[in-house]
C-alpha positions in Angstrom: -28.7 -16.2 43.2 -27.1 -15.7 39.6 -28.3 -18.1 37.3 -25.4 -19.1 35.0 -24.9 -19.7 31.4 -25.4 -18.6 28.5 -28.2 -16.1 28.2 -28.4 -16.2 24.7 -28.8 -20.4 24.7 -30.9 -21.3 21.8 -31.9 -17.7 20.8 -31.5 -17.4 17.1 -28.0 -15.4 16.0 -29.0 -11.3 14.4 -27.4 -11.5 11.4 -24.9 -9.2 10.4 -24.4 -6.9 7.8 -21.8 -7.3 5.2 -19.6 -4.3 4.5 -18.0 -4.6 1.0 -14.3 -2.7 0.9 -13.8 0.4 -1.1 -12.0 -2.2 -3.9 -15.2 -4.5 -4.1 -17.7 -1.0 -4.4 -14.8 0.2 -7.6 -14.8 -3.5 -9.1 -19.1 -3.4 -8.9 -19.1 0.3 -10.2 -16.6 -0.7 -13.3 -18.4 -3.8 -13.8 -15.4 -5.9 -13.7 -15.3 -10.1 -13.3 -11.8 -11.2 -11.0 -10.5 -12.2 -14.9 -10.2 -8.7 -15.8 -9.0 -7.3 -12.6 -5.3 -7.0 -14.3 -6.5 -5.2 -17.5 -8.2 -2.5 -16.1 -6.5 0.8 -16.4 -9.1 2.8 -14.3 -8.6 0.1 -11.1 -4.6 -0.1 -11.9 -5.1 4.3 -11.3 -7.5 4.0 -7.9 -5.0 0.9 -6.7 -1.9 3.4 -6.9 -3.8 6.1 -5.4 -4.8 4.4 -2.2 -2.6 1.7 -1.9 -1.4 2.6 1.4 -4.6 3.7 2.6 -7.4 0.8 1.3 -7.6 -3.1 0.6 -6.0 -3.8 -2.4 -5.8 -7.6 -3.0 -2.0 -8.3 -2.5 -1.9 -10.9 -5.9 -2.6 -6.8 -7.8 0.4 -5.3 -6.0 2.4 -7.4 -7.1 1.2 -8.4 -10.6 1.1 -3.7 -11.1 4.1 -3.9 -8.9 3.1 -1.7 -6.2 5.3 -1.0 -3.5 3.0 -0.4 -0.1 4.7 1.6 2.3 4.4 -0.7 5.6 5.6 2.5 7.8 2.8 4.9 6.7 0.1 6.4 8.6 -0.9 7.8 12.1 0.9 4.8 14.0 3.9 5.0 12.1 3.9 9.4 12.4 3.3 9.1 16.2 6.5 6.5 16.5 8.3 9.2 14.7 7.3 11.8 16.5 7.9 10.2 20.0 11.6 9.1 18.7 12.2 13.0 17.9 11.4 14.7 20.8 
């Protein structure tokens, strides 16, 4: 017979690591508090550069005025790819 339930019942969790984003490792490197997000000219440069491609909070796009590009990447290149052939 297959005993039912939960295996796990009452087994205490495994933590998990936290993975910080490539913007959080930046903003730790540069030393930065949230306050001086905006005036930093060396995250304004690595927020332009990847963008499209890495988190960037969304309150910096549009503070810097970055325009993300919604249909870039492998997804959007294999829609366009099926749609041509």
């Amino acid at each position: 017979m297959r005993s039912r339930g939960n295996p796990n019942w009452g087994k205490p969790t495994v933590p998990v690591h936290v993975v910080r984003t490539e913007f959080e490792q930046l903003v730790e490197k540069l030393r930065l508090s949230s306050d001086e997000y905006q005036y930093s000219p060396q995250l304004r440069k690595w927020c332009l550069k990847n963008a499209n491609t890495r988190y960037v909070p969304e309150y910096l796009l549009k503070l810097w005025g970055i325009n993300v590009n919604e249909n870039w990447g492998h997804i959007a290149e294999c829609m366009v790819s099926a749609r041509t052939q």
